[in-house]
C-alpha positions as CSV (number, residue, x, y, z in Angstrom):
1,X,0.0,0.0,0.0
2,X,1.5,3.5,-0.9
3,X,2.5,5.9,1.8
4,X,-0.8,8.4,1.0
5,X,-3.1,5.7,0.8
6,X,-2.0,4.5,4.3
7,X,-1.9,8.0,5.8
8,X,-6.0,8.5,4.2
9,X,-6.5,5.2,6.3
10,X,-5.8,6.7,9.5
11,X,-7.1,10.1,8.9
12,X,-10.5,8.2,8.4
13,X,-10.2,6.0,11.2
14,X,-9.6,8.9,13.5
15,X,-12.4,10.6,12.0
16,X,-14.5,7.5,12.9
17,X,-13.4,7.2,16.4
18,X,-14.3,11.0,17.2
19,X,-18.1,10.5,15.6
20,X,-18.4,7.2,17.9
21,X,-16.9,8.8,21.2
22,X,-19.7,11.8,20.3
23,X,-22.4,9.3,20.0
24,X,-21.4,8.0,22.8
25,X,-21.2,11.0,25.4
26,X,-24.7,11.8,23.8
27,X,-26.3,8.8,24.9
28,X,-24.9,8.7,28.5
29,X,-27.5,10.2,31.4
30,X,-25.2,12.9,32.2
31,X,-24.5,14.6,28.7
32,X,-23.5,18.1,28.4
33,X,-23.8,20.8,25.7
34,X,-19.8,21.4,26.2
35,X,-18.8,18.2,25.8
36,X,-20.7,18.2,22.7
37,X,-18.8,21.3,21.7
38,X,-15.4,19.5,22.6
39,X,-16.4,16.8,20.6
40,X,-17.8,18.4,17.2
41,X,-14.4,20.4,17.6
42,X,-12.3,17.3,17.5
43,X,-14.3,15.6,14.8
44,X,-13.9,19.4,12.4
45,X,-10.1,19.2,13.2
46,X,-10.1,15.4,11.9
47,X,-12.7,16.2,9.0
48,X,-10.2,19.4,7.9
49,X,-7.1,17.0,8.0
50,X,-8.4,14.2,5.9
51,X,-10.1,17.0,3.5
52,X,-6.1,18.2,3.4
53,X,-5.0,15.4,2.6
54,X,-7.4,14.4,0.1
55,X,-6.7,17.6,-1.9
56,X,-2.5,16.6,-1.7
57,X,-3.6,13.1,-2.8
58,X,-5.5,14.7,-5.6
59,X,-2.9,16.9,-6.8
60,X,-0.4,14.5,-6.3
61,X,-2.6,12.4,-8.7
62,X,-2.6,15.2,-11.4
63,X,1.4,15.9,-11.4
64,X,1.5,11.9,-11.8
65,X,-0.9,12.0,-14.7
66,X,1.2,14.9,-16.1
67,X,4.7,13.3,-15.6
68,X,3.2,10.1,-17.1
69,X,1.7,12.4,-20.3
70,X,5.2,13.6,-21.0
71,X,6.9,10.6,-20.4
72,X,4.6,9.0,-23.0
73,X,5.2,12.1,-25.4
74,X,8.8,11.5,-25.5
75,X,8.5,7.6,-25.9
76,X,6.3,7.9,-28.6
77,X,8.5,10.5,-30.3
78,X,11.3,8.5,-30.1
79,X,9.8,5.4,-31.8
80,X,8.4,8.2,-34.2
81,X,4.4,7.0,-33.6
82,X,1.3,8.7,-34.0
83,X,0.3,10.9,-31.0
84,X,-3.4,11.1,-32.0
85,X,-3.1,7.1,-31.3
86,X,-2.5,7.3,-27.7
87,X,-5.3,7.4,-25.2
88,X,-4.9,10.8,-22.4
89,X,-3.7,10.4,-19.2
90,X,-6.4,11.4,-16.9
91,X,-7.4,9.2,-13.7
92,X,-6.0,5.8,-12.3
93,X,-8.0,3.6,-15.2
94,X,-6.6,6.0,-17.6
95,X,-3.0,5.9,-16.6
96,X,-3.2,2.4,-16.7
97,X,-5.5,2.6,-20.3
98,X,-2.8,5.1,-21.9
99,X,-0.1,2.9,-20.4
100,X,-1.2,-0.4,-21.9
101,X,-1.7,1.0,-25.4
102,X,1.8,2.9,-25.7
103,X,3.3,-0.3,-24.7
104,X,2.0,-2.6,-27.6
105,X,2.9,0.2,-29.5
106,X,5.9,0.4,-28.9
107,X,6.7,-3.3,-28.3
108,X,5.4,-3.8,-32.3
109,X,7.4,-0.8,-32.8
110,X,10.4,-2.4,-31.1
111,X,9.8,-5.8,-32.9
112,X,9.5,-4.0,-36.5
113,X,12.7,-2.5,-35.5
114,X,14.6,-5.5,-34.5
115,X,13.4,-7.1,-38.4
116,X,14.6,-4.1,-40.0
117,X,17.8,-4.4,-37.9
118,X,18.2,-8.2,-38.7
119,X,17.8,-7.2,-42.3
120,X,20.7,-4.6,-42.3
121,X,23.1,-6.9,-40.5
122,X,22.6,-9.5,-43.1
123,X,22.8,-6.9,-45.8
124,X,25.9,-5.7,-44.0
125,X,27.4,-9.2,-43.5
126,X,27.1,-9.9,-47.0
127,X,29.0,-6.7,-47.8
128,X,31.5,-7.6,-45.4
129,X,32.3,-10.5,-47.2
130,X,31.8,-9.1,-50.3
131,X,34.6,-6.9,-49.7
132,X,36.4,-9.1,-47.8
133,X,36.5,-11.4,-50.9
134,X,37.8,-8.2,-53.1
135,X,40.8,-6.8,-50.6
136,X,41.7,-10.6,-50.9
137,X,41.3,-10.6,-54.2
138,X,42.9,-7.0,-54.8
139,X,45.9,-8.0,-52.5
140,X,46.6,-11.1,-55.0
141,X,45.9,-8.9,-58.5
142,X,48.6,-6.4,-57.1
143,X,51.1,-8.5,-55.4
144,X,51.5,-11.0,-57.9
145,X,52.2,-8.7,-60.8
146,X,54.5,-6.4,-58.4
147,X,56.7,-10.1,-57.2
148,X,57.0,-10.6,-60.8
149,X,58.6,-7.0,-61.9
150,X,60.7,-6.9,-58.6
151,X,62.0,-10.3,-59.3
152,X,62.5,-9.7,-63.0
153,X,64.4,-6.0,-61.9
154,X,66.7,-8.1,-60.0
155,X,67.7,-10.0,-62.7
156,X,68.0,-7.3,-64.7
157,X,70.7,-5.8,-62.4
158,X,72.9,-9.0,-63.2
159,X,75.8,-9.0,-65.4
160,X,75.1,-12.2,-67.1
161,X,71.9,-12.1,-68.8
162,X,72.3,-12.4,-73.0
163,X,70.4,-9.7,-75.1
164,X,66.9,-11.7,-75.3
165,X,67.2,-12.5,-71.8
166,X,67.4,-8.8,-70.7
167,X,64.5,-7.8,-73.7
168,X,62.2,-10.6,-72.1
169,X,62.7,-9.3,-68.9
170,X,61.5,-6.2,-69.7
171,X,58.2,-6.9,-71.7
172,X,57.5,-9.1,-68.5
173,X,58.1,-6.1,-65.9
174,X,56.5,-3.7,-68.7
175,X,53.2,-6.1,-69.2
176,X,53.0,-6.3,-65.3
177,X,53.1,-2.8,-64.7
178,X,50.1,-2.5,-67.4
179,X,47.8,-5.1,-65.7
180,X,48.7,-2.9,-62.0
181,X,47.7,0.2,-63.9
182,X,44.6,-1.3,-64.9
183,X,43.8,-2.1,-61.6
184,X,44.6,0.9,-60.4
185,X,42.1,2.9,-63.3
186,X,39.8,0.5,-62.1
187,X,39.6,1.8,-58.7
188,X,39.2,5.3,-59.9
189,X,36.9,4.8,-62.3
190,X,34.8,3.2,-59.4
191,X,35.3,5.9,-56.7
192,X,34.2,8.3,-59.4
193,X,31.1,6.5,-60.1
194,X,30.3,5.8,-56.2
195,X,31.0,10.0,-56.0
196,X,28.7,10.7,-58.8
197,X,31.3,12.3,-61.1
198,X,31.7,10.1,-63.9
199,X,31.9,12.1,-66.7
200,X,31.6,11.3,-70.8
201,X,32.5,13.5,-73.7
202,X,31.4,14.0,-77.2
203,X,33.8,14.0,-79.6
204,X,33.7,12.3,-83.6
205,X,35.9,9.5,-84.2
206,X,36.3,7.1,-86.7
207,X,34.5,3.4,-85.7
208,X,36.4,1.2,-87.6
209,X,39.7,2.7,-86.2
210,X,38.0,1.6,-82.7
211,X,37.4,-1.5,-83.6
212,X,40.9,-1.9,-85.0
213,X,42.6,-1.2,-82.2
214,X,40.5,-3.2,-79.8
215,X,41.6,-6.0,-82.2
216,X,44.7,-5.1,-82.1
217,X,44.9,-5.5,-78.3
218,X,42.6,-8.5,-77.4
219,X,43.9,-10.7,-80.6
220,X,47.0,-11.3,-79.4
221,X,45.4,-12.7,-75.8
222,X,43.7,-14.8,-77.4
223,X,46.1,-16.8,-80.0
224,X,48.0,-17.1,-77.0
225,X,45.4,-19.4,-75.6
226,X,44.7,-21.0,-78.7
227,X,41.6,-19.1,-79.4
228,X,40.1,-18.0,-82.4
229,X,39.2,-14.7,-83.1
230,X,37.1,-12.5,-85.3
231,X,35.7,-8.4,-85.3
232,X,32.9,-8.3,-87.8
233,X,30.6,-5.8,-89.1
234,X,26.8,-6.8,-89.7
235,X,25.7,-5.0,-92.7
236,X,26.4,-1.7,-93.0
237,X,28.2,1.3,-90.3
238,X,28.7,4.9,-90.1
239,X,32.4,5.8,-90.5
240,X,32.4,8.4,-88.3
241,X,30.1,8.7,-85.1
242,X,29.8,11.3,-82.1
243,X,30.1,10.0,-78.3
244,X,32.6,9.0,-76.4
245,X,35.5,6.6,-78.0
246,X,37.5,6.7,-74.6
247,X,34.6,4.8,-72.7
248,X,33.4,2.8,-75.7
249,X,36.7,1.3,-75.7
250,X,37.2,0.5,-71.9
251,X,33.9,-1.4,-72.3
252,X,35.0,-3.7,-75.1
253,X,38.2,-4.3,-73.9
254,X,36.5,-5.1,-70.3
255,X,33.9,-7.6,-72.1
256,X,36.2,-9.2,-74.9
257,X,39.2,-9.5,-71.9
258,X,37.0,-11.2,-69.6
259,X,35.6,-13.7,-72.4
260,X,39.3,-14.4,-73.3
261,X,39.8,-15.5,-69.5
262,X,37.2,-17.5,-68.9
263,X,37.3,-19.2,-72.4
264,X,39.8,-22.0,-72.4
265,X,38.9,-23.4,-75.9
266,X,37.1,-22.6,-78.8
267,X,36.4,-18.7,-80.1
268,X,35.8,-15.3,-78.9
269,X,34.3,-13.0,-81.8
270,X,33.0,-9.3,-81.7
271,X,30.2,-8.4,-83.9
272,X,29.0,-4.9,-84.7
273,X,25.4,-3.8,-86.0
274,X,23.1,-1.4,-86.0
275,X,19.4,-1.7,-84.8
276,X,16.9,1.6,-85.0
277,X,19.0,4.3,-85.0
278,X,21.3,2.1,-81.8
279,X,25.0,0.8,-82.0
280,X,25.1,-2.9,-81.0
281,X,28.0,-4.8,-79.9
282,X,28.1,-8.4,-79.5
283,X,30.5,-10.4,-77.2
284,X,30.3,-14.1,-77.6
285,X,32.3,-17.1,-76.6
286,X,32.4,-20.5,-76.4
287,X,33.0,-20.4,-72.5
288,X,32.7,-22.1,-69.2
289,X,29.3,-19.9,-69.1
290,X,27.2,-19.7,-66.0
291,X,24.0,-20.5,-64.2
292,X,21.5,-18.1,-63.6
293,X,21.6,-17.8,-59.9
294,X,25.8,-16.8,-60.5
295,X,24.5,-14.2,-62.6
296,X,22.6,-12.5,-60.0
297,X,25.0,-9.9,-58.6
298,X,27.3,-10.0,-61.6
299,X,27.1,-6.3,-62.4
300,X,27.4,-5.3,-58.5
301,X,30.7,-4.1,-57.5
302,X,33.0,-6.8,-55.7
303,X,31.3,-9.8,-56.6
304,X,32.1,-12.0,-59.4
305,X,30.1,-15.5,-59.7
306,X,31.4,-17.1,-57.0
307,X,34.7,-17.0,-55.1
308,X,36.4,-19.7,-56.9
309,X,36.3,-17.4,-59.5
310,X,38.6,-15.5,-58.2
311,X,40.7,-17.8,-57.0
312,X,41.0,-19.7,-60.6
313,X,41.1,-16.9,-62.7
314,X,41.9,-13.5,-60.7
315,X,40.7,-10.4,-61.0
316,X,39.2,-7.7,-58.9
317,X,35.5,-7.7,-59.5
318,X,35.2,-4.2,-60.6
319,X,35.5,-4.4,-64.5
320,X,31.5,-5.7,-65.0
321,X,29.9,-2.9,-62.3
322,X,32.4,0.0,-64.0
323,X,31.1,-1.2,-67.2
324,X,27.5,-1.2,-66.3
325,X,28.0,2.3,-64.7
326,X,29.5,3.5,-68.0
327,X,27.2,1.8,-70.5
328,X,24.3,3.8,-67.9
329,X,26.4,7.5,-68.3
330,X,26.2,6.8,-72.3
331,X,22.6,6.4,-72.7
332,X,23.4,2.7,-73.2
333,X,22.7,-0.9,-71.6
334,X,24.4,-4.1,-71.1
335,X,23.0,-7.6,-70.8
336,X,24.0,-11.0,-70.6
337,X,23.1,-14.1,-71.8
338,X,24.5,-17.1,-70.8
339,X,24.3,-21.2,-70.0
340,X,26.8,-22.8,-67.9
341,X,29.4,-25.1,-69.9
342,X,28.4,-23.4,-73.2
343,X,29.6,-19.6,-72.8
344,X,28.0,-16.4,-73.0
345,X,27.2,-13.4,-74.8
346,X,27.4,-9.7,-73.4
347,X,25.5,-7.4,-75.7
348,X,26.0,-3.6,-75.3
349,X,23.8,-1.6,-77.0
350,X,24.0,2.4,-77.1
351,X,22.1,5.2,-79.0
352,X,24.7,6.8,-82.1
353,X,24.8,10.0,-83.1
354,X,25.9,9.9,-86.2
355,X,28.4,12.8,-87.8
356,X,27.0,14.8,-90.6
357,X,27.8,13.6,-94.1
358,X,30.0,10.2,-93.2
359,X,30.1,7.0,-94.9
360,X,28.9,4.1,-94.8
361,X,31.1,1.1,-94.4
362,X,30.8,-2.6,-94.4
363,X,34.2,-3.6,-93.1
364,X,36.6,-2.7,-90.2
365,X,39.4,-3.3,-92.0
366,X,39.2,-1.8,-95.1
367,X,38.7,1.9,-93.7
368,X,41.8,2.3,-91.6
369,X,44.4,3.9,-92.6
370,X,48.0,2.3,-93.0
371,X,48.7,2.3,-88.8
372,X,52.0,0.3,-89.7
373,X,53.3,3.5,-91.9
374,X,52.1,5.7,-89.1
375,X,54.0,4.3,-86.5
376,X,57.2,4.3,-88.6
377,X,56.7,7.8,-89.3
378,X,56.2,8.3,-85.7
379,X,59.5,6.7,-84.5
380,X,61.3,8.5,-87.2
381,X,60.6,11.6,-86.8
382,X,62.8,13.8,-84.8
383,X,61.5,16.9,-82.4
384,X,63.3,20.1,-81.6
385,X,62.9,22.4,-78.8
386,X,64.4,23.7,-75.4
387,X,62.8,21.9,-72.5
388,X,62.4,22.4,-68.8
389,X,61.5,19.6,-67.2
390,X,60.0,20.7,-63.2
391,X,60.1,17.1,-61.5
392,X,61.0,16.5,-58.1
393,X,61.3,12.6,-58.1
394,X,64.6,11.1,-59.4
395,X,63.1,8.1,-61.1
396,X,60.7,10.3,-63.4
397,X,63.7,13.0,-64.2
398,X,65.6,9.8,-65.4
399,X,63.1,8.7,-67.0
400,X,61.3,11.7,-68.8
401,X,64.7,13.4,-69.7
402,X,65.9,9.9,-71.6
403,X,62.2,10.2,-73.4
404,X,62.9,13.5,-74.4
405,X,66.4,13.9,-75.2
406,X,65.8,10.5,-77.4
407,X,63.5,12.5,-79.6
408,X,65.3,15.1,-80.4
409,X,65.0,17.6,-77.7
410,X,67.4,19.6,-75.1
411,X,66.0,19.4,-71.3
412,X,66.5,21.2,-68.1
413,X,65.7,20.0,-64.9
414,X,64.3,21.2,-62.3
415,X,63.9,19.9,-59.0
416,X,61.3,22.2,-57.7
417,X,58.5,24.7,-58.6
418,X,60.7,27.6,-56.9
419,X,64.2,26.6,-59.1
420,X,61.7,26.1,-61.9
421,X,60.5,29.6,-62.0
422,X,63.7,30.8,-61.4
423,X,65.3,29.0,-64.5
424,X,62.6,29.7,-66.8
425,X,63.3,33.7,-65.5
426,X,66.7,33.3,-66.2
427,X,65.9,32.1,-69.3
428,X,63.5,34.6,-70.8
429,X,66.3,37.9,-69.3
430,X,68.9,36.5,-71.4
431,X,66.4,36.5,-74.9
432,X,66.1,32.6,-74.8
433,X,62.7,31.1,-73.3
434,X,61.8,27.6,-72.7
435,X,60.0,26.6,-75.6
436,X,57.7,24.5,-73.6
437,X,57.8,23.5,-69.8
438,X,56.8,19.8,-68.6
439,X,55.6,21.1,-65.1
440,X,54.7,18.2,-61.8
441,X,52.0,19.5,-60.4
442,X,53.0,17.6,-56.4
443,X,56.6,19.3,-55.9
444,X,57.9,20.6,-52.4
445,X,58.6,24.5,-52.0
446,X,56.3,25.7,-54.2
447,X,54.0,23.3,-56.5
448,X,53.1,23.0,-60.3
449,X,50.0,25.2,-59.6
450,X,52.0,28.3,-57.8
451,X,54.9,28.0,-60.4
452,X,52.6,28.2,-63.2
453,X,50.3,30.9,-62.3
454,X,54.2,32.8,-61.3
455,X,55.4,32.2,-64.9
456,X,52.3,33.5,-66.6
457,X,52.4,36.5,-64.1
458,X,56.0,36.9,-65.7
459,X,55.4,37.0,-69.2
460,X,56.0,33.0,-70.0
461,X,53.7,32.3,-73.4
462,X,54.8,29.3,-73.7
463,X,53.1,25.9,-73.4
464,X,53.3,24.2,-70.3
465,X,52.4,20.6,-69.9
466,X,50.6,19.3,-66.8
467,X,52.4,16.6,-65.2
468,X,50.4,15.0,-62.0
469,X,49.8,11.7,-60.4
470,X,46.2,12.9,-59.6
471,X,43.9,11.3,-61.5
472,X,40.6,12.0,-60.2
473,X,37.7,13.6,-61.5
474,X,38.3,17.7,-61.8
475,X,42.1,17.5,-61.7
476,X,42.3,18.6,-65.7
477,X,40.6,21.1,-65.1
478,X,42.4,22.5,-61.8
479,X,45.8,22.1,-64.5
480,X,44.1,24.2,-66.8
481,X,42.8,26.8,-64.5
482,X,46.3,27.5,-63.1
483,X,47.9,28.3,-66.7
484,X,48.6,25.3,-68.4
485,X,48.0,24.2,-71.6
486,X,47.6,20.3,-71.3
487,X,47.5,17.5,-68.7
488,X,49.3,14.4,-69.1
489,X,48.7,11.9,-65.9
490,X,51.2,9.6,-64.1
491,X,52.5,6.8,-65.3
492,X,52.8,8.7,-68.5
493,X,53.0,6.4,-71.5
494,X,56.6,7.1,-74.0
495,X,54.6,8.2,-76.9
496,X,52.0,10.0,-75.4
497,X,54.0,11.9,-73.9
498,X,56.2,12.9,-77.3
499,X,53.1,13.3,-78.8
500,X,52.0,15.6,-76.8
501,X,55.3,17.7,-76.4
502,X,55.3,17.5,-80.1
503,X,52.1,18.9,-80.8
504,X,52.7,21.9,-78.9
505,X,56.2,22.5,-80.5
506,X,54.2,23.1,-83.5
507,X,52.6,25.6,-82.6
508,X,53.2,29.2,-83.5
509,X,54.0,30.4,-80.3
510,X,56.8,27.3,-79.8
511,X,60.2,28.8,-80.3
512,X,63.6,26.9,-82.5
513,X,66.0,29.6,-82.4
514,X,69.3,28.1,-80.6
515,X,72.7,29.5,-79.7
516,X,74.7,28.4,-82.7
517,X,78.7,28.3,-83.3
518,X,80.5,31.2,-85.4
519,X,82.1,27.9,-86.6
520,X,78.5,26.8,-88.6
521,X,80.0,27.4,-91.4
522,X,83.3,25.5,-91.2
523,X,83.4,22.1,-91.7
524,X,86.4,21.7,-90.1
525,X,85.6,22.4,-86.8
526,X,82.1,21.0,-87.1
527,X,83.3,17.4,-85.1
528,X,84.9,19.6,-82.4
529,X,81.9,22.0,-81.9
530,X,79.8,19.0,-82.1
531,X,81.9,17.3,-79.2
532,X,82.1,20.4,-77.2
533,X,77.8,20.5,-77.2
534,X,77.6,17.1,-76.5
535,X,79.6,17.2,-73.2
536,X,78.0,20.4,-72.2
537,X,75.1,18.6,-70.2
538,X,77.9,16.9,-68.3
539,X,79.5,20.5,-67.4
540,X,76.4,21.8,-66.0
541,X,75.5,19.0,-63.4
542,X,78.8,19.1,-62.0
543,X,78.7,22.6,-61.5
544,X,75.2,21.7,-59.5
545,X,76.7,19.2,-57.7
546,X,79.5,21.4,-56.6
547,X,76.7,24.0,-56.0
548,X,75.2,21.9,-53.3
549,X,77.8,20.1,-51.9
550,X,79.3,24.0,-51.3
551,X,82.6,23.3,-53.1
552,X,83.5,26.7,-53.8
553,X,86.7,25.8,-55.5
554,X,85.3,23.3,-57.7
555,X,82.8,25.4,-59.0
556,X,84.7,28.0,-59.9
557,X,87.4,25.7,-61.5
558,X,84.3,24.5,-63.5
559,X,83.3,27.7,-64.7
560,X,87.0,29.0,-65.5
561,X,87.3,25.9,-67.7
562,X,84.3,26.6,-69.6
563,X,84.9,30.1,-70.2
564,X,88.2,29.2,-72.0
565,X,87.0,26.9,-74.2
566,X,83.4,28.3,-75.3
567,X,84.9,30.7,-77.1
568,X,87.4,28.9,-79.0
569,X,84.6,26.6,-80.4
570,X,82.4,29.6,-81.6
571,X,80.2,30.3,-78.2
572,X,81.2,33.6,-77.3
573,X,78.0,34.3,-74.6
574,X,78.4,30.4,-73.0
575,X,82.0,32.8,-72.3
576,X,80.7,35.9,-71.3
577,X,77.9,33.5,-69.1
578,X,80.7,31.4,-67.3
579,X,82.7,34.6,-66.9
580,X,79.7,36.1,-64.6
581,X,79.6,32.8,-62.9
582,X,83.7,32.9,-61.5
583,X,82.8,36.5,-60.4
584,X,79.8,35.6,-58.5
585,X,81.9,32.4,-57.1
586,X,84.3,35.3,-55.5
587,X,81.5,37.4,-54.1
588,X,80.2,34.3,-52.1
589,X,76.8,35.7,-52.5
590,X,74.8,32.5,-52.9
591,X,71.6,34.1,-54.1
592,X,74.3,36.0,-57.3
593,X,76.0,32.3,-58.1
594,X,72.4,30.6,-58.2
595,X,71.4,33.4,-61.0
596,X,74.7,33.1,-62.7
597,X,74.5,29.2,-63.1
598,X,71.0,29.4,-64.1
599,X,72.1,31.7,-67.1
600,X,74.7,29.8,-67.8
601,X,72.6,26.9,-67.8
602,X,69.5,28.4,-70.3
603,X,72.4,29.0,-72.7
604,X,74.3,25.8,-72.3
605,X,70.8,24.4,-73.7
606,X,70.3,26.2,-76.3
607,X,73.8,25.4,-77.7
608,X,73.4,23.9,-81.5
609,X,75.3,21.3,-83.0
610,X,76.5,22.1,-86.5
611,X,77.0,20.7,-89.8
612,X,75.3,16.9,-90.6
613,X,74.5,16.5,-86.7
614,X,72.0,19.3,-86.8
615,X,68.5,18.2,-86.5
């Protein structure tokens, strides 16, 4: 019994005791009005207490009713019910009326919950393992490829491989890095899609050119395996179409490389047609196929039919969900047929906008230009030009100054975006500008960005090349925005890059005028003017060397020597250059033999070779 209930009790029972003792005195002989008096008093006293304590007990009962109200508001906010379901709080039946229905309420509340919950573990789980599956998977596609190019680099190093040897071991570390690029563009191409920033252009280019070069790329995979393989055309194409070759291309290679790697006999063929006004490409082989139920989450990202897919024939389980993701950004779809133990087909069909006024053609093959001519023309041809390459790793200088000296070209380095600017200003006071700058865009003391915008602030106008690791959506245009006229991502591909150097050397702004010999015209001296450029490259890193190791002495030895013999081979301001040099040496003003060595250096580039060794 509660504490106010029991107090009411004896309030009551006093009250009943009074009215009996009164009766009492009333009925004995010897009654009195005064004791009737004391009496009636006593039993008012008791009356007014138990009338108090009714009223506390009352209001008591309200707050409760109110405390219980709220409480209620706040449980049923929190499970996010309907208020207008829930009975008021009013009396003791109603506490207990309101009470009863906010608990089955909430308990179905609380049981709809817990299913929903059960639900997202399993989802979760599943996910779990899902990507579980891929790290596993993505930890195999990266570190068998990158065992195979360490372990090939090491042999490399050894003195006693023949000439094959050493040419096999570097198609196997170059076709290793290739498959950890594509693994690589695989996960970008998924964390764009995931971030919503896929992108697709529209450009014209030539179909059958397309479809010769994915034939190009995927034939050779397959005769390897002993497959066959065929491109065809089903009736009739347009030559020339408007979309987005780039993505087009990673699609096929995707489809046709994953039917070459799960096809271990038989044929993988591509066939092209065109259905109402829609481009469709066919994928078929003869497979190992698959069952309906494997097909299920095929085109999710991570999953691939079943784990001992993976484990059979590797991969990451990205290439079908990017490939989706892309067929979806060009108005397009893929779809799959397929029967376990007797292959598939993948069949990508997208809408094609056809250019204005192109032919018609019937066959791949018979519309492509001679690409065997090309690429002789390619390798033959020589560039021209004054570089500056800004790079701060020592791998990619190696690398990117071998590329470019190679075809044709004289190159600076720098090691930052501050001794980049610097040069290129030396450069441009002494009359002889860069004629195009290859710029890193992630250097320490001041990056690509700062450099570039500080060049164009200084009157550069010539093209500078983006050079950048940062492959993620945006990043060509952040290049652009700070000055530069093209983007070129890490790991650059050879070519590519003299492509690109040489298609802004061709420009009108892109300057050829060198420092040339008074001795041009003598052939005579032309073999000693010729050695004397050659070891010029030489000269100027050991003057850098001696710069930073602080060898005072050597440096100015080194300048004193090439001030006496520029002149006698013809290069009267590489003298005039080195002469400023040994007189900044002897000032030991640091800041005055940096800007002396970086003239020196902008003319030491431009230095031409004379006679049949010109270019």
């Amino acid at each position: 019994m509660l504490p106010a209930q029991t107090k009411l009790l004896e309030q009551l029972s006093q009250l009943r005791s009074e009215i009996d003792a009164l009766v009492g005195a009333v009925e004995r002989p010897r009654w009195e009005a005064d004791d009737a008096r004391v009496g009636l008093r006593r039993i008012a006293v008791c009356a007014e207490r138990l009338t108090m304590e009714l009223k506390l007990v009352r209001e008591s009962s309200e707050r409760d009713a109110v405390r219980i109200d709220e409480i209620l508001d706040v449980l049923f906010a929190m499970a996010r019910l309907d208020f207008s379901g829930r009975a008021v709080v009013t009396d003791d039946r109603g506490r207990l009326d309101a009470l009863a229905a906010a608990c089955n309420m909430l308990s179905e509340e609380l049981q709809a919950s817990l299913r929903q919950n059960d639900e997202r573990n399993r989802e979760l789980q599943t996910a779990l393992k899902a990507k579980s599956q891929f790290l596993a998977n993505m930890s195999h596609e990266i570190r068998t490829p990158l065992g195979a190019m360490l372990g090939f680099a090491d042999l490399l190093l050894g003195a006693d491989l023949s000439e094959s040897e050493s040419l096999n071991g570097a198609q196997v570390i170059r076709r290793n890095g290739e498959h950890l690029l594509a693994v690589i563009n695989d996960i970008l191409d998924l964390s764009k899609i995931e971030a919503g920033q896929l992108r697709v252009e529209k450009v014209e280019f030539s179909l059958p050119a397309l479809l010769s070069e994915v034939d190009s790329l995927m034939r050779p995979r397959a005769t390897e395996k002993g497959l066959e393989f065929s491109t065809d055309i089903r009736g009739e194409l347009p030559e020339t179409l408007v979309a987005d070759p780039f993505r087009i291309r990673q699609i096929l290679l995707n489809l046709v490389g994953n039917a070459i790697k799960f096809t271990e006999k038989g044929s993988v063929k591509i066939e092209v047609g065109s259905t109402d006004g829609r481009l469709v490409f066919d994928v078929i082989d003869t497979g190992i196929g698959m069952t309906k139920a494997a097909t299920k989450n095929l085109f999710k990202p991570f999953q691939q039919a079943d784990a001992s897919m993976s484990r059979r024939f590797g991969g990451t389980g990205l290439g079908l969900a990017i490939c989706k993701s892309l067929a979806d950004a060009l108005n397009g779809t893929i779809t799959l047929e397929s029967e376990a133990g007797r292959g598939s087909r993948f069949l990508f069909e997208m809408m094609a906008e056809v250019s204005e006024g192109t032919e018609m053609v019937s066959s791949w093959g018979t519309a492509l230009p001679n690409l065997d001519s090309q690429r002789s023309a390619s390798r033959t041809k020589k560039l021209a030009g004054n570089i500056l390459l800004a790079e701060d790793g020592v791998d990619n200088q190696v690398l990117a100054t071998s590329i470019l000296r190679r075809a044709g070209l004289q190159v600076t380095v720098a090691e930052n975006g501050a001794i980049a600017v610097e040069r290129a200003k030396a450069a441009m006071e002494i009359g002889l500008p860069f004629d195009l700058i290859v710029m890193d865009m992630q250097m320490p003391e001041l990056d690509g960005y700062g450099a570039t915008a500080m060049l164009r602030e200084h009157g550069y106008r010539g093209p500078v090349i983006a050079l950048t690791a940062h492959a993620m959506t945006g990043e060509k245009e952040r290049c652009l925005a700070a000055g530069c006229d093209d983007y070129l991502s890490k790991p650059f591909d050879r070519r590519e890059l003299v492509r690109m150097v040489g298609s802004h050397l061709d420009t009108p702004h892109a300057r050829r005028t060198g420092l040339v010999s008074t001795f041009a015209d003598d052939p005579d001296m032309f073999e000693l003017v010729n050695e004397f450029v050659a070891s010029l490259p030489e000269r100027i890193e050991r003057m850098y060397a001696a710069c930073e190791r602080g060898d005072v002495e050597e440096l100015r030895r080194l300048a004193h020597h090439i001030k006496g013999a520029a002149g006698g081979y013809g290069f009267q301001p590489i003298t005039d250059a080195a002469s400023k040099l040994e007189e900044a040496v002897d000032t030991s003003d640091l800041a005055k033999v940096t800007r002396a060595l970086e003239r020196l250096t902008a003319l030491c580039n431009v230095a031409e070779p004379v006679g049949s060794h010109c270019i």
